[in-house]
Structures are given as structure tokens and as C-alpha cells.
DSSP file (Angstrom, degrees, kcal/mol; ACC not computed):
  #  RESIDUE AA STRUCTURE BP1 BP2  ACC     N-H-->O    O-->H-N    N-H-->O    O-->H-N    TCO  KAPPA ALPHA  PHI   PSI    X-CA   Y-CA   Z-CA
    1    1 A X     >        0   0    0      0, 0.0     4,-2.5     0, 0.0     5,-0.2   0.000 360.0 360.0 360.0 -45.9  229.5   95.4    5.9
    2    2 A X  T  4  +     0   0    0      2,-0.2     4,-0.4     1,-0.2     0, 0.0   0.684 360.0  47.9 -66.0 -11.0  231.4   96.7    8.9
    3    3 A X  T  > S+     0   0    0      2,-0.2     4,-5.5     3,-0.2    -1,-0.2   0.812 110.4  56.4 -64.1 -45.7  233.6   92.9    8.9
    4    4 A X  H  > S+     0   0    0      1,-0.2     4,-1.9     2,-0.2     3,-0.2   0.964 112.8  42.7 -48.2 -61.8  234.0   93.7    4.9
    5    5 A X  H  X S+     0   0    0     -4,-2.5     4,-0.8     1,-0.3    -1,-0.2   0.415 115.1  45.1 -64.8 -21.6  235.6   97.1    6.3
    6    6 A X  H  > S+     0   0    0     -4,-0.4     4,-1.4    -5,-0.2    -1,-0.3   0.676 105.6  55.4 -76.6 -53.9  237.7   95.9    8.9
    7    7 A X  H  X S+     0   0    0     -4,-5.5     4,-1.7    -3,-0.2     3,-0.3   0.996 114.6  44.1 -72.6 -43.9  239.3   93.0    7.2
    8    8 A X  H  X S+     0   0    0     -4,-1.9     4,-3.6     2,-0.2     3,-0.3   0.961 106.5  65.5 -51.2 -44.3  240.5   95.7    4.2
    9    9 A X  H  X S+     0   0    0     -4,-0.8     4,-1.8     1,-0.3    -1,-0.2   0.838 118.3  22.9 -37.9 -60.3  241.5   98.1    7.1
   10   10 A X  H  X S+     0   0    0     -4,-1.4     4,-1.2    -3,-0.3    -1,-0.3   0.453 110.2  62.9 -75.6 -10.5  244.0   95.8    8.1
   11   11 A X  H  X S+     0   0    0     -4,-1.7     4,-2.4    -3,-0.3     3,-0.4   0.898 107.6  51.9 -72.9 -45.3  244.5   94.0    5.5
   12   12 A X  H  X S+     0   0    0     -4,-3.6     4,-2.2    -5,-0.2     5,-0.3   0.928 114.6  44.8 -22.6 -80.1  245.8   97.8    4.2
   13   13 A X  H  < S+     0   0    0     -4,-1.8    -1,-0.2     2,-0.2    -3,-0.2   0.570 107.6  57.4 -37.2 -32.7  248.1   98.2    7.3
   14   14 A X  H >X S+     0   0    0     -4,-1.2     3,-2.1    -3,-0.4     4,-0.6   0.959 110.8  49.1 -59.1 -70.3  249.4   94.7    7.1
   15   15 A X  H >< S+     0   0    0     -4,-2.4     3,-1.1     1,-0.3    -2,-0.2   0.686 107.8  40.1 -25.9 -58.4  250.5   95.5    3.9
   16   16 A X  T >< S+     0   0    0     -4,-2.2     3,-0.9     1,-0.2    -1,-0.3   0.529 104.2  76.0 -95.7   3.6  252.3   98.7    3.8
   17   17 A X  T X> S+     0   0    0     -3,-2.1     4,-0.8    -5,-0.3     3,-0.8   0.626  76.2  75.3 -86.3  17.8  254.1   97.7    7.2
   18   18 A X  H <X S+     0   0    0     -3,-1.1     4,-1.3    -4,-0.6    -1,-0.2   0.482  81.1  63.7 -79.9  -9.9  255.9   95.7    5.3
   19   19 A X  H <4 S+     0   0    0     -3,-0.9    -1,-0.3     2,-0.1    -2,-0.1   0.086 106.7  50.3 -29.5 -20.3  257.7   98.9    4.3
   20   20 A X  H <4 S+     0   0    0     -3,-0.8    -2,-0.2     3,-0.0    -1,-0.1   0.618 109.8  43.3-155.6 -59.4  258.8   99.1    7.9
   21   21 A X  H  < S+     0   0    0     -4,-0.8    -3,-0.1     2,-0.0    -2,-0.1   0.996 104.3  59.9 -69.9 -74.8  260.1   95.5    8.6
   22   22 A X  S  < S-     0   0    0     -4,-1.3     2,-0.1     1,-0.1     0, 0.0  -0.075  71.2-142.3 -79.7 153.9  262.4   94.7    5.4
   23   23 A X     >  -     0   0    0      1,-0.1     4,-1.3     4,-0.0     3,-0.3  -0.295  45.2 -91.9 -88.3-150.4  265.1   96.8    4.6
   24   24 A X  H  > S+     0   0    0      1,-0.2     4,-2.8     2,-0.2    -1,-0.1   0.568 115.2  72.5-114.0   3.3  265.0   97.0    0.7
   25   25 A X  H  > S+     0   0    0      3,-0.1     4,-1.9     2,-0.1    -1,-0.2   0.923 106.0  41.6 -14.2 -67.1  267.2   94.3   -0.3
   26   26 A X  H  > S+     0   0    0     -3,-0.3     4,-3.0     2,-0.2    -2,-0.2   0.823 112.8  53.1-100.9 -64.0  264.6   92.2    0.7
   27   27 A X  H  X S+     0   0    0     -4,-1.3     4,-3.7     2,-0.2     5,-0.2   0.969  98.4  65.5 -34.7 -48.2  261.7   94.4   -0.9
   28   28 A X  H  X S+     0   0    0     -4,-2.8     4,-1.3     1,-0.2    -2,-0.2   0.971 113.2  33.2 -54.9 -59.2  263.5   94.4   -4.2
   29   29 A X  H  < S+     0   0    0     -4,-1.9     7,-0.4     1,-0.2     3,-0.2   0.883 110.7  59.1 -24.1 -66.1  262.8   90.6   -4.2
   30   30 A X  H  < S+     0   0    0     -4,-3.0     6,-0.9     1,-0.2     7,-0.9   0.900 120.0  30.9 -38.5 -79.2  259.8   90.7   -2.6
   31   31 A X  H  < S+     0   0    0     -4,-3.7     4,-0.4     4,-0.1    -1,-0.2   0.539  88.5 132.4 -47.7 -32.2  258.5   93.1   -5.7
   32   32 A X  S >< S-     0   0    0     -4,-1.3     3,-1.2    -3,-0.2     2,-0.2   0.418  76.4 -71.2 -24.6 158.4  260.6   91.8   -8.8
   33   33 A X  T 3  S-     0   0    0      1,-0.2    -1,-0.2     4,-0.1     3,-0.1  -0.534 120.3  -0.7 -51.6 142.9  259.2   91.2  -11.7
   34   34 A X  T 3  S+     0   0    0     44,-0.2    -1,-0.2    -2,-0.2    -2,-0.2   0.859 104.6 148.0 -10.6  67.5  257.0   87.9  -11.4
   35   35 A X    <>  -     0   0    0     -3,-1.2     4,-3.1    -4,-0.4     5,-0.2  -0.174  67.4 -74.7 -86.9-157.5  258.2   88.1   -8.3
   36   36 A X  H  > S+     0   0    0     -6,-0.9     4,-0.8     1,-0.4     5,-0.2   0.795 129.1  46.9 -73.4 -28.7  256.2   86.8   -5.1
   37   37 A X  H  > S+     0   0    0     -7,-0.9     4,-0.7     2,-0.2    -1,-0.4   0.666 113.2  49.2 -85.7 -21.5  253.8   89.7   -5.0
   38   38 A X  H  > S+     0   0    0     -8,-0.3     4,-1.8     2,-0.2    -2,-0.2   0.741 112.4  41.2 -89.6 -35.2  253.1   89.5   -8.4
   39   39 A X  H  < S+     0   0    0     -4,-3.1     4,-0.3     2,-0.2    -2,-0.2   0.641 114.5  59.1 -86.4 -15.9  252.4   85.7   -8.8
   40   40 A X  H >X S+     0   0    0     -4,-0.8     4,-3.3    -5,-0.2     3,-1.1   0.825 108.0  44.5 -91.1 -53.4  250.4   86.1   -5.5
   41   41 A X  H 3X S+     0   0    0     -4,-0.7     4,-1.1    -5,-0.2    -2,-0.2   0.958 108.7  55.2 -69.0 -40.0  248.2   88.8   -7.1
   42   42 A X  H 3X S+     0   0    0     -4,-1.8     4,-3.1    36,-0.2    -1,-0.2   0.645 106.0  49.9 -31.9 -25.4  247.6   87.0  -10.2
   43   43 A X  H <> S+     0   0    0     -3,-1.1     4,-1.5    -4,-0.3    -2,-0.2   0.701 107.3  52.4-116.4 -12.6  246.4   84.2   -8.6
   44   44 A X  H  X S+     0   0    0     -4,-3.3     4,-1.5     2,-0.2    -1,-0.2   0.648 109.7  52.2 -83.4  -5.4  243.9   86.1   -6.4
   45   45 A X  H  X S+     0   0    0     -4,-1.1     4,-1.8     2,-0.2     5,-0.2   0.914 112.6  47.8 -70.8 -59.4  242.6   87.9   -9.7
   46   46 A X  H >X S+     0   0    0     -4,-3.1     4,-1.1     1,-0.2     3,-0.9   0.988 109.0  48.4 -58.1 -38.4  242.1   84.3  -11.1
   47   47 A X  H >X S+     0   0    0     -4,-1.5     3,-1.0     1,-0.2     4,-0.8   0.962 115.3  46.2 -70.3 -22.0  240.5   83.0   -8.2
   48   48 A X  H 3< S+     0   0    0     -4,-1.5    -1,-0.2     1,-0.2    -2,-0.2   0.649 108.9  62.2 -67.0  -3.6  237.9   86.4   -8.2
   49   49 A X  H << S+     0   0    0     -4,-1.8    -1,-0.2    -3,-0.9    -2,-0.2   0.434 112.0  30.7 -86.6 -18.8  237.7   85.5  -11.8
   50   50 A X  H <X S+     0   0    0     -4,-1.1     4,-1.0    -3,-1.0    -2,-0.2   0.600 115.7  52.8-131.4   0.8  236.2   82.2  -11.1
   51   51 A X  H  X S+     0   0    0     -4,-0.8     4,-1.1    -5,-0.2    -2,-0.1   0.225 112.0  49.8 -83.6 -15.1  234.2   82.8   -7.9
   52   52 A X  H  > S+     0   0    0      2,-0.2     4,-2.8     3,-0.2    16,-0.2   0.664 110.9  50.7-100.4 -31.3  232.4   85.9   -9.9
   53   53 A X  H >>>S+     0   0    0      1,-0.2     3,-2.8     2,-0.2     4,-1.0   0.939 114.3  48.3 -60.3 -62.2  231.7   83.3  -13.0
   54   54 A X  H 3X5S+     0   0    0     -4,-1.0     4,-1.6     1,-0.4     5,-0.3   0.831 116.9  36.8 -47.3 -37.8  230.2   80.9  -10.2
   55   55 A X  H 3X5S+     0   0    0     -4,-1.1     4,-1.1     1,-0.2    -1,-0.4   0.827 113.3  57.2 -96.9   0.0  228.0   83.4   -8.6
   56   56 A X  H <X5S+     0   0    0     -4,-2.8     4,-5.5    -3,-2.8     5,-0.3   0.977 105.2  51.1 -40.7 -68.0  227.2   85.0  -11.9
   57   57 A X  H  <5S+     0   0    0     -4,-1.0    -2,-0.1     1,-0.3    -3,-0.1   0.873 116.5  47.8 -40.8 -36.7  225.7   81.0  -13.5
   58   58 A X  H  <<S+     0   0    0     -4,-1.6    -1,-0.3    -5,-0.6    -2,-0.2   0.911 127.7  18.5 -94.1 -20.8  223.5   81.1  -10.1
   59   59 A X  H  < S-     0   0    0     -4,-1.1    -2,-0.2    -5,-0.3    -1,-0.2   0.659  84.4-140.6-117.8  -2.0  222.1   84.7  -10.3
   60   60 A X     <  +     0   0    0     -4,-5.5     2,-0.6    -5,-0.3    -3,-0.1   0.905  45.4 147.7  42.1  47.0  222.4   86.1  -13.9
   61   61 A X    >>  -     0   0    0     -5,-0.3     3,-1.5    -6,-0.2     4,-0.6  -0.884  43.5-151.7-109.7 108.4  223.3   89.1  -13.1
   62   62 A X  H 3> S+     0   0    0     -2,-0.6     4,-0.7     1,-0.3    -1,-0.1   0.497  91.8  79.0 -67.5   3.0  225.7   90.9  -15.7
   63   63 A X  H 3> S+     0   0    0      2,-0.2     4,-1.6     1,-0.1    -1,-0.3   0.980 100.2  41.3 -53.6 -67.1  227.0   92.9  -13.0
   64   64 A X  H <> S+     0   0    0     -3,-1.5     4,-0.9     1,-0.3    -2,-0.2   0.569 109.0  52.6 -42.5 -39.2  228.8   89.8  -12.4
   65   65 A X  H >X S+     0   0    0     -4,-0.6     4,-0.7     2,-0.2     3,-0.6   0.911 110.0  50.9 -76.3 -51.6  229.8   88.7  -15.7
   66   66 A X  H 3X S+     0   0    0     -4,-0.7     4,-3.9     1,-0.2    -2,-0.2   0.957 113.2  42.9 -58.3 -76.6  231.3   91.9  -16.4
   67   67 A X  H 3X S+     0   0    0     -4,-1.6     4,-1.6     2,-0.2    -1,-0.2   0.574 112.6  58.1 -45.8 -27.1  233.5   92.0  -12.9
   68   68 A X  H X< S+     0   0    0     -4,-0.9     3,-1.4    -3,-0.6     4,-0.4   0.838 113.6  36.9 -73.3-105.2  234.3   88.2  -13.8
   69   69 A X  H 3X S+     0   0    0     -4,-0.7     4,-1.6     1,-0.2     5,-0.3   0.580 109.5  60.6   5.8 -64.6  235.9   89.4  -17.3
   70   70 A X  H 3X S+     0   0    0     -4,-3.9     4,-1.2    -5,-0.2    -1,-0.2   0.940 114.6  41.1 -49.7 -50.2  237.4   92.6  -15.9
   71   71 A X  H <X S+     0   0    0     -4,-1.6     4,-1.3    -3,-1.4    -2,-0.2   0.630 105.3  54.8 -15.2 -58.5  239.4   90.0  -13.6
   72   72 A X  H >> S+     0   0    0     -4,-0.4     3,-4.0    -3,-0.3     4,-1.4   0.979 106.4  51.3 -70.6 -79.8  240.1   87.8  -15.5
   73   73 A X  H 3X S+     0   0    0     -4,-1.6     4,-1.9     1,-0.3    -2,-0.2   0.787 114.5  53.1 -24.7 -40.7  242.1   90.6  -18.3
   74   74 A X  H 3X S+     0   0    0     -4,-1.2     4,-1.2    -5,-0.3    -1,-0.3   0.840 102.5  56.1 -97.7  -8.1  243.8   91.7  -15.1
   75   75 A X  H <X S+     0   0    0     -3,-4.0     4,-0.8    -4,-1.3    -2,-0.2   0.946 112.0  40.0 -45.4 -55.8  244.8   88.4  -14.4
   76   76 A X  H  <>S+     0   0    0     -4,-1.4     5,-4.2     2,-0.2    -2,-0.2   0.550 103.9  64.2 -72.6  -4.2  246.4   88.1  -17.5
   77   77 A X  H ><5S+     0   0    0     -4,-1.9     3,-1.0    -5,-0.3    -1,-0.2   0.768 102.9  59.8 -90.3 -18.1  247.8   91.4  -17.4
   78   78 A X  H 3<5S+     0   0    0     -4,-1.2    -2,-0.2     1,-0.3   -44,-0.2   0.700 110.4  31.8  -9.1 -61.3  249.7   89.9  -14.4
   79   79 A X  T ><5S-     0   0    0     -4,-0.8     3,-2.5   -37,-0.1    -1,-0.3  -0.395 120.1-108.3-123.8  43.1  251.4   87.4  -15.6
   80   80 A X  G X 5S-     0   0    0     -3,-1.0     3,-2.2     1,-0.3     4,-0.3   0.750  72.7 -69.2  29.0  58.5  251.8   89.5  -19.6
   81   81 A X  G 3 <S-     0   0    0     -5,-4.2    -1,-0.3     1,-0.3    -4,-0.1   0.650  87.6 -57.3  60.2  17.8  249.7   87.3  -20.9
   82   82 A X  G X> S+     0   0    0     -3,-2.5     4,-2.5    -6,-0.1     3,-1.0   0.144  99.7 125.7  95.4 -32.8  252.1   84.4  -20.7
   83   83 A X  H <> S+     0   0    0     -3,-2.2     4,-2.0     1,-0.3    -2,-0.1   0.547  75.5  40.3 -58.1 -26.4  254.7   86.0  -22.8
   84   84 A X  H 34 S+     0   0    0     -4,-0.3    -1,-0.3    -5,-0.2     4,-0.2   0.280 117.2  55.8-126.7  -7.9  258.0   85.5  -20.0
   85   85 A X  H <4 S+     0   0    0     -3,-1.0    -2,-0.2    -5,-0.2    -1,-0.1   0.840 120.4  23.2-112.2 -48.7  256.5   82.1  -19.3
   86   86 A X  H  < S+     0   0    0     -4,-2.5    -2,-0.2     1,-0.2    -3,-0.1   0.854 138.1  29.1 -70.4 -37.7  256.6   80.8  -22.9
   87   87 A X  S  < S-     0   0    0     -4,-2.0    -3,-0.2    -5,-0.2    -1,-0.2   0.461  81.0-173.0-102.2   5.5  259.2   83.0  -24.3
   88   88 A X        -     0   0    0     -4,-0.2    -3,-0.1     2,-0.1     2,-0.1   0.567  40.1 -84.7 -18.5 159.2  261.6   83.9  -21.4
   89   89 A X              0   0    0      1,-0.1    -1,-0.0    -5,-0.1    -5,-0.0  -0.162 360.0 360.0 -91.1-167.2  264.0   86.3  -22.2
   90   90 A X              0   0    0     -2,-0.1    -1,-0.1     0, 0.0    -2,-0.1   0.536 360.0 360.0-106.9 360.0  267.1   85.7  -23.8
């Protein structure tokens, strides 16, 4: 538990000293809409979205199922459901 607590601790810090480094050119990108942070967080919701299914199938625990699902919806609320990728705008 105390590894779990430690890699978020930094993982936290990494993060918002990235506030620190880039001026905000460089942020605005970073942030954009489906920009790099945005396709990068989508695609770690789908991969807890499919790591939650797997350990769901092996224990059958609806904790799991449930946390798989919630995932998954904020995966797709990530990338809006497709909409920008099928329709771009005009």
C-alpha cells in the first residue's frame, strides 16, 4: 500500500511541475482540446477499462464490473464520444 502511495505522491508532483517548466505557450498545446493530455487520458481510462473487465471474468466481483463500466463512460467522455473524430468541425 505504501508503493501504491508513493507512486501517486509523485506521480502528483511530476505533474503539476509541469506548471513550472513550460511557459504557457507551450501549456496551451500541451492542454488543447484532444490535445496530448487528453488523448493520453483517454487511453489510460480505456486500458483501466479493460484490465478491470479482466480481473472482474477471474473473480466475479461486481465491484469490478461496475469500476470497469464507470471507466469505460469516462473514456468515452474523453474523446466526446467520437463526435470530433467522425464529424470534425466545419
Amino acid at each position: 500500500m505504501k508503493k501504491i502511495f508513493n507512486f501517486f505522491f509523485i506521480a502528483f508532483i511530476v505533474s503539476y511541475s509541469v506548471f513550472f517548466i513550460f511557459d504557457n505557450l507551450m501549456l496551451k498545446f500541451l492542454t488543447q482540446e484532444d490535445g496530448v493530455f487528453e488523448s493520453f487520458g483517454a487511453l489510460c481510462f480505456l486500458a483501466s477499462s479493460v484490465l478491470l473487465l479482466n480481473k472482474y471474468l477471474r473473480s466475479k466481483k461486481l465491484f469490478f464490473l461496475l469500476f470497469c463500466i464507470a471507466c469505460f463512460f469516462a473514456f468515452g467522455e474523453e474523446i466526446s464520444w467520437g463526435q470530433r473524430v467522425v464529424m470534425p468541425p466545419l
